[in-house]
DRENKOL-575658 format. One record per residue (C-alpha): z, y, x. Coordinates in steps of 0.2 Angstrom, whole numbers, plus 5000, padded with zeros to 4 digits. Layout:
residues N
ZYX/...
***
This chain:
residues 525
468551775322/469351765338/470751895342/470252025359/471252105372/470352255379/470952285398/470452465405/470252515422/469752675427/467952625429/467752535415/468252405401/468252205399/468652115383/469651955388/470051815372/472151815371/471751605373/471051635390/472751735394/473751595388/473051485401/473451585415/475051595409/475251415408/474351375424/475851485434/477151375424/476351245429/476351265448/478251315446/478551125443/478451085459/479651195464/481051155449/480850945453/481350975473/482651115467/483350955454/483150815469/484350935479/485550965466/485550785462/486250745482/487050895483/488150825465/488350645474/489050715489/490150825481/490750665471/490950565486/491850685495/492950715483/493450525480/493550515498/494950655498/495850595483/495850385488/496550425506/497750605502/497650665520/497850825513/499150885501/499150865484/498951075483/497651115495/496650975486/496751055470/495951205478/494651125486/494251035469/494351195459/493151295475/491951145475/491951135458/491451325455/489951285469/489351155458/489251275442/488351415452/487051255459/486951225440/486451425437/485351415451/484551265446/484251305427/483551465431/482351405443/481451315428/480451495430/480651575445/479851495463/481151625472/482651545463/482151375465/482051395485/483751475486/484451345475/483651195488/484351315502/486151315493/486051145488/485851095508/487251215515/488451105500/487650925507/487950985523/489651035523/490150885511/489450765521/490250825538/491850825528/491850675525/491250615542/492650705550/493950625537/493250465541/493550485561/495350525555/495450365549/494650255560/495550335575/497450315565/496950145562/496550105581/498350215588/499350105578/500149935587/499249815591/499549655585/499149585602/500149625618/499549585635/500149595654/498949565670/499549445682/498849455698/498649335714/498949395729/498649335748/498849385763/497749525771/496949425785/497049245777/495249155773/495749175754/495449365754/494049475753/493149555764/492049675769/490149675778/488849815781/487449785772/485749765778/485149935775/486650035779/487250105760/488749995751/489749875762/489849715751/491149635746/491249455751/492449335742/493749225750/493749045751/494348945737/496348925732/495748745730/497048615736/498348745741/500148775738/500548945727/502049005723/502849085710/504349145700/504849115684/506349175685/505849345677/505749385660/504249435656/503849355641/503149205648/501649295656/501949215673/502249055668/500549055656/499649125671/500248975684/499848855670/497948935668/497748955688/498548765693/497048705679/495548825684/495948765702/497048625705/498248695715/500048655718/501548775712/503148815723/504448895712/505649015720/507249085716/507349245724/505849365727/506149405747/506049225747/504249165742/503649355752/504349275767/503549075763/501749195762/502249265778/502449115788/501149045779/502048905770/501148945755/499349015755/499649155738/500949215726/500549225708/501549385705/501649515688/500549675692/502049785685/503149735698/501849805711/502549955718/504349875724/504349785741/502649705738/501849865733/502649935750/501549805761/499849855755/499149855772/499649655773/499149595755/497849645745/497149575728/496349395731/494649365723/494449435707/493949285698/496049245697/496649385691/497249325676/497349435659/498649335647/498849395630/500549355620/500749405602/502349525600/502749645586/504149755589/505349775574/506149945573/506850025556/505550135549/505950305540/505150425527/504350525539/504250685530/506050695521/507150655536/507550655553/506850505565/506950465582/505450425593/505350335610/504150425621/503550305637/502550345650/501850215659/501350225677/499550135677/498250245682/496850135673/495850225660/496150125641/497550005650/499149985640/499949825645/501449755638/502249745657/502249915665/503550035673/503950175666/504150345673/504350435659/505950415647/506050535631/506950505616/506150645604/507350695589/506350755575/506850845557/505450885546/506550965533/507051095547/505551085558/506651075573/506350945590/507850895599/507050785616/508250705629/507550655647/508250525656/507750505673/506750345677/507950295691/509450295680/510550115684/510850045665/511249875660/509449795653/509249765635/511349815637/511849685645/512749715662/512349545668/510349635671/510849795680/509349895683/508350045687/507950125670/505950125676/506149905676/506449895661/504749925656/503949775665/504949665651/504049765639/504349925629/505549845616/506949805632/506649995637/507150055620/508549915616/509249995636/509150155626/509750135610/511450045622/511550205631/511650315617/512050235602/510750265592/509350155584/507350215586/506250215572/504650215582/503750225599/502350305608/501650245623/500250325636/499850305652/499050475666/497350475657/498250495639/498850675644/497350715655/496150665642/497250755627/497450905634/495650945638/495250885620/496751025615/495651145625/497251165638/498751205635/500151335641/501951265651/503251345657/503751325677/505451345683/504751345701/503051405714/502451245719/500751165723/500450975716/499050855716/498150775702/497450605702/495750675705/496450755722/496350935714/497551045720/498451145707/499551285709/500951345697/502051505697/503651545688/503351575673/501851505661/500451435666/498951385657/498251215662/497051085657/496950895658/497150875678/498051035679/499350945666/499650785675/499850865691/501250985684/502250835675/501750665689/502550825705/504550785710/504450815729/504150995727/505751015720/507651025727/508050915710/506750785713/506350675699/507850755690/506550935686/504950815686/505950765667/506150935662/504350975667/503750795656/504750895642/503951055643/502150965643/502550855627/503051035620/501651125623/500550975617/501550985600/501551165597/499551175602/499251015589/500151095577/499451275578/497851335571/496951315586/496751135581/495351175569/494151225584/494551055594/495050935581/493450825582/493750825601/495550765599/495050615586/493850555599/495350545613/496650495604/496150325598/496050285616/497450385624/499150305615/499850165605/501250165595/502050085578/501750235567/501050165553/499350245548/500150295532/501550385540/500450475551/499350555532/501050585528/501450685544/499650775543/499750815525/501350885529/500851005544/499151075534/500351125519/501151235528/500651255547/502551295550/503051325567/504151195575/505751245585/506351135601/507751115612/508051005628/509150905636/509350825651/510450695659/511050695676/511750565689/512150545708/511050425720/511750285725/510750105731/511149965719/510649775715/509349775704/508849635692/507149645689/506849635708/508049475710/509549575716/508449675729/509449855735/508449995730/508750175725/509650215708/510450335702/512250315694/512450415677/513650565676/514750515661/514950665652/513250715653/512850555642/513950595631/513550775630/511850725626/512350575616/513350695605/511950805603/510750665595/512150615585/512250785577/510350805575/510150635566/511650655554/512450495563/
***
């Protein structure tokens, strides 16, 4: 005889078979299942990305060896509560959607994690030196010759369009090879006498071949775009750039070989060159370089030591006083004669180098979300946007433009060029206390995207983990002190511009050696 419940209301009662019970019961397990085998799909993702991430952490240590253990041990704890969640949720529709919501929130953060580490990498990889070096190598002609270009009105009155010069064809070019520009000149006259047949007049001196253009012996110069600036740069309004199709990009293989240092358990030094090109993404090997700092670092100590020397200080080239120059030339025979001119001056021996150019610091600092420098003066500078930007005693908070007015101004001072140094110091400072303070968390992302395209140096991508890892240990504060060298203006031979008189300034002995002691003392020399 079949077993009754009785159920009793308050109007009346129903016998209901316990079978019949049983099935409702089941029939609500059954429509949990749905719910429990999504819960499981999200825990299965939510595991594998776990896993992944913490692979990805463990293979490329960009993070210390302690904050990964906590990371392990937090994510770990995460996938033991999912677990909870998950088993629980065999019975219960409630705890099965909260698991799926917890499982996501974990997916999420792995998976942005690791996209994040990933940028790191990528954009290390693309900062370190390339294994190609190039130069651009222009040709130039005279302003009103048929070789240049030159404008018309167009037909509906908007764009003037440029129209191209006639052909080099059959003409006489000149050149100098004299120069040592790694060969970029000569590769370039090789490339422009076989594109268009035309004959090449090698000069001696540089004065020479611009007054053979003048008097139209010769119909163009081929002529290295890091020279521009000197006498040619000066007579703008009488040459211009001939047709573009002859600007000639020439690409030379040239490693730089510098003695590389544990990053992280001893001092280094670290040649800091600005470059004077104003292009966006252009590093070429051959540029001028206004800004000069040799930055001293201890990582033991968290300590900066960097030493300014002005850009028209009159040095012997690569040390040798046959090739007496303005510090700033030494940069159009690459960056390796800038440091060897240097390393002569003070006796020491770099480990690496870091290279940008005006959009560098522009695009760094607005990726840094602006920065904070210090002004010794009042003065009102232009950026390269033609933005006015004002600066009072005292500290100043900036962005991009506002930064490469403050460090590109000299005329505002009674020092000139001598307080623009100080001023490059003071923005390379502020750069490095902001990358290294917690603010960097908000703006990291931001940064990674510049950076790849904003420097280039020979920091090895392993180095740089090395430096990182360091600085998240312990997000110490760094310490800095400045220096800079001083001289007396003179006007001097120079080589890079075939014995041409220009303005130079002689160095004051003892403040070389002051500073030269210093660096001594901070490397353990």
């Amino acid at each position: 005889m079949e077993e009754k419940h009785i159920f009793i209301n308050s109007r009346y009662a129903v016998e209901q078979p316990i079978s019949q019970n049983l099935k409702v019961s089941k029939k609500k397990t059954t429509n949990n299942k749905g719910f429990f085998v999504i819960a499981l799909a999200f825990f299965s993702l939510s595991f594998a990305a776990i896993c992944a991430a913490i692979i990805y952490l463990d293979v490329n240590r960009i993070i210390p060896d302690t904050l990964f253990s906590k990371i392990f041990y937090v994510v770990s704890g995460f996938g033991v509560i999912e677990l909870l969640f998950l088993i629980i949720s065999r019975k219960s529709r409630l705890i099965a959607i909260i698991s799926v919501f917890l499982c996501t929130a974990v997916i999420s953060v792995s998976t942005y994690g690791s996209y994040v580490l990933h940028s790191i990498y990528q954009s290390i990889e693309v900062v370190e030196e390339p294994k190609v070096f190039y130069a651009r190598i222009g040709v130039y002609v005279k302003k009103d010759s048929i070789y240049a270009p030159s404008l018309t009105e167009s037909d509906d009155g908007s764009e003037p369009i440029i129209t191209s010069g006639e052909s080099l064809e059959g003409t006489i070019v000149g050149t100098m090879l004299k120069n040592l520009d790694y060969g970029y000149t000569s590769q370039a006259t090789r490339i422009l006498r076989k594109e268009t047949n035309v004959g090449i007049k090698v000069f001696e001196e540089f004065t020479e071949m611009i007054d053979a253009l003048k008097n139209d012996e010769i119909s163009a110069i081929i002529y290295n775009e890091a020279f521009l600036g000197t006498k040619l740069g000066e007579e703008t309004d009488f040459y211009t750039w001939a047709v573009e199709s002859n600007m000639i990009g020439i690409e030379s293989e040239h490693l730089i070989d510098t003695k590389k240092a544990d990053v992280v358990s001893e001092p280094f030094l670290v040649y800091i060159s600005g470059i004077d090109t104003s292009k966006i993404d252009y590093f070429p090997d051959a540029a001028r370089c206004d800004g000069n700092i040799i930055a001293a670092i201890d990582p033991i100590n968290k300590k900066i030591l960097l030493v300014n020397t002005p850009r028209d200080f009159y040095l012997p080239l690569w040390g040798d006083y046959n090739a007496m120059d303005k510090l700033t030339h030494a940069g159009v025979f690459g960056v390796e004669c800038s440091m060897d001119t240097l390393e002569y001056l003070y006796g020491v021996e770099f480990n690496y180098y870091v290279r940008f150019n005006v959009h560098s610091v522009v695009n760094i600092v607005d990726a840094l979300g602006g920065i904070s420098v210090y002004s010794d003066y009042n003065f009102t500078a232009q950026s390269i946007a033609g933005t006015y930007h004002h600066f009072y005693v005292g500290e100043n908070e900036i962005d991009g433009l506002g930064a490469i007015a403050f460090v590109r101004e000299r005329n505002s001072f009674p020092t000139g060029d001598r307080q623009r140094g100080i001023n490059q110091q003071e923005c390379i400072k502020a750069i490095i206390e902001k990358a290294c303070s917690p603010a960097i968390v908000s703006h990291f992302s931001d940064v990674l995207n510049v950076v790849e395209n904003s420097i280039r140096t020979n920091i090895t991508s392993e180095e740089i983990n090395a430096l990182i890892r360091m600085q998240i240990s312990d997000m110490a504060s760094w310490s800095f002190e400045t220096i800079s060298v001083d001289g007396y203006g003179s006007s001097e031979p120079c080589y890079a511009m075939s014995g041409e008189v220009l303005y130079t300034m002689i160095p004051y002995d003892d403040t070389v050696e002051e500073a030269k002691k210093r660096i001594h003392e901070f490397m353990n020399y």
